[in-house]
N, C-alpha and C positions, 0 to 999 in steps of 0.2 A: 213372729209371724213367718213361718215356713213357706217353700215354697216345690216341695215334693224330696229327693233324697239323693244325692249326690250332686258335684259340683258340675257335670255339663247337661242336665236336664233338671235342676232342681236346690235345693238347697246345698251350701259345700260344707262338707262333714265336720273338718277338721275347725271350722268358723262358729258353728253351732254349739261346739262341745265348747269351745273356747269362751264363748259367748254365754252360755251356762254354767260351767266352772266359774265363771266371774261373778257370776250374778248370784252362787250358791255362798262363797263367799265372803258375799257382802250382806248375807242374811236377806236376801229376798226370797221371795214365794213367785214363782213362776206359772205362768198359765199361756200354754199351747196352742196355737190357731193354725190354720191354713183355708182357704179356699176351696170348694168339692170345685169338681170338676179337672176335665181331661187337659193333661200335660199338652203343651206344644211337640212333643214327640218326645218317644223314649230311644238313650242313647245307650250303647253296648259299650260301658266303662273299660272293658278288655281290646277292645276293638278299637275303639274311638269314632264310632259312626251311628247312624241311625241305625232302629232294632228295625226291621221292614216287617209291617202288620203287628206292632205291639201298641198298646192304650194305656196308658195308666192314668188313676185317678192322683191328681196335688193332694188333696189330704190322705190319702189311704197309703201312700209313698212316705209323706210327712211322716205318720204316725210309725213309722219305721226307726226315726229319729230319735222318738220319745217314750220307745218303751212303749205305744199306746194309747199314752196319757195325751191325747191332744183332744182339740175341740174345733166344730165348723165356726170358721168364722162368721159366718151369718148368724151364729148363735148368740156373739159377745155384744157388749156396749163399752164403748170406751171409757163411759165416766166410772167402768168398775175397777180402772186400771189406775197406777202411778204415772207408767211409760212402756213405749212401746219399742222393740228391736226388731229389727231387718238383717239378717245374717243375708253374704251372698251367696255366689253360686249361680250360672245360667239361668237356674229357675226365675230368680227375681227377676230377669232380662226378659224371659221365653215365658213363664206363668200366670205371674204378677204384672208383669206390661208385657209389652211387642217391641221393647227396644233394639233386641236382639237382632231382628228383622226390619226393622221401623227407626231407628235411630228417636232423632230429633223428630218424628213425627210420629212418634208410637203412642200409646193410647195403655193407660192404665185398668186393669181388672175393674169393675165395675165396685164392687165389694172392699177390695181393697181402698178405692178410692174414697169410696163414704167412710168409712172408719178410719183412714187418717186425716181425713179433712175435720170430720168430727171431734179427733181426738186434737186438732193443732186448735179448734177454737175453744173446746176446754182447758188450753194451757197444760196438755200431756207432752211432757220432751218425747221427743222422735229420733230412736238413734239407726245407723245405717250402716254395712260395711260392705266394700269391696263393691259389686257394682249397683248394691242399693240405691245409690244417691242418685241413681239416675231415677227410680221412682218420684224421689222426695220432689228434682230438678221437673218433672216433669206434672203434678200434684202442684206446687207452687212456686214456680219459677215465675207465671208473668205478675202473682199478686204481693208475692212477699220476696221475690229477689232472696232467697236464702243463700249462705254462704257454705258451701258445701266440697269434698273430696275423696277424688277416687284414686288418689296418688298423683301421679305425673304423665301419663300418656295422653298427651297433648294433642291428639284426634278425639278420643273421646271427651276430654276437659271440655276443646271446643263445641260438641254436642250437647254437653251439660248449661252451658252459656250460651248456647244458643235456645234454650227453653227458657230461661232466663235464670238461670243461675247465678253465682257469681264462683265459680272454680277457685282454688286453694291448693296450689302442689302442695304436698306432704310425703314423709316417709312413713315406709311402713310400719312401724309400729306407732306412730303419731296417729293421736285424735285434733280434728277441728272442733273448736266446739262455737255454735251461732248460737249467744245468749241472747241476741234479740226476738229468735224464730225458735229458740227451743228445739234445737235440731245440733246432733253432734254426729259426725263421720269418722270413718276411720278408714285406709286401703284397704289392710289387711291382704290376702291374697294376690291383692291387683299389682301387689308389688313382693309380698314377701317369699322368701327363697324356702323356706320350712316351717315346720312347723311351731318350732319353738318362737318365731318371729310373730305369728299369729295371736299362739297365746298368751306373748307380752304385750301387743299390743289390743288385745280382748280386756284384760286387766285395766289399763288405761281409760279404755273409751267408755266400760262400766262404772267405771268410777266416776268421770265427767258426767253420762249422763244422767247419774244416780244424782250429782249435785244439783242438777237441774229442777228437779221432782220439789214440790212443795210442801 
């Protein structure tokens, strides 16, 4: 689940390939989503600021990603899936919720929210990286206390526990994995120095939450 195409308005590049190399394999078949609808704002990756008077669509960004090959998530049902991945990147912060802006009291994508709601009561593992878990913390923090992690910086842990999560330091290439809640975390970026940290720990967190899947 995408969430537009680079790491400070949307998905981060180098998490997605990672996240995809892993899951290619381990002999999975992959299937593309994102959310239509307009980005929280687009950022001038050269610059590092807002583009002033630019719009871009999450999915149409997303499909940038994949070659193409993506689909509206309003299109999917989750009982057609194994599981499901949240690569990060601001997007998931800025497109996917408003934690970005909203912390502890941000409010998840509409669309998003029913499709993982739906897929955690089918028994779909939920995996998440880098600042995903704050979606998952914030989806089911006050009913399932999931145990979840975005590394170790300890302002945002406390955000995550305060939607009711239960935070987990980890390093970066570590995955959590909550076999009670069917949910496994990884940092990833939120701690790692390059890239090769990424995709080792991409490797990992496919693997856990591939074991998850029934």
């Amino acid at each position: 689940m995408l969430s537009g195409c680079g790491v400070f308005d949307g998905s981060e590049i180098h998490e997605v390939c990672a996240a995809l190399l892993a899951l290619h394999r381990a002999g999975t078949q992959v299937t593309a989503c994102a959310p239509s609808g307009p980005q929280m704002h687009v950022i001038n990756h050269l610059a590092g600021e807002p583009a002033a008077g630019e719009s871009r669509d999450i999915l149409t960004e997303s499909a940038r990603l994949m070659r193409g090959e993506i689909i509206p998530l309003a299109d999917l049902d989750p009982k057609d899936f194994d599981a499901i991945v949240l690569p990060g990147g601001f997007g998931a912060a800025k497109n996917l919720c408003n934690f970005a802006t909203e912390g502890d009291q941000c409010t998840v994508h509409p669309e998003v929210e029913a499709f993982l709601r739906e897929a955690n009561t089918l028994g779909k593992p939920i995996g998440a990286m880098c600042i995903a878990p704050v979606i998952l913390a914030r989806i089911f923090g006050n009913d399932l206390h999931p145990e979840l992690t975005i590394g170790n910086d300890a302002a945002t842990a406390s955000l995550v526990e305060n939607m009711g999560a239960n935070h987990r330091n980890c390093q970066e290439a570590e995955t959590l994995v909550d076999q009670t809640n069917l949910m496994v975390s990884t940092p990833a970026y939120m701690l790692a120095g390059n890239i090769g940290d990424v995709f080792a720990g991409a490797e990992g967190f496919v693997e856990e939450l591939l074991r998850l899947c029934p």
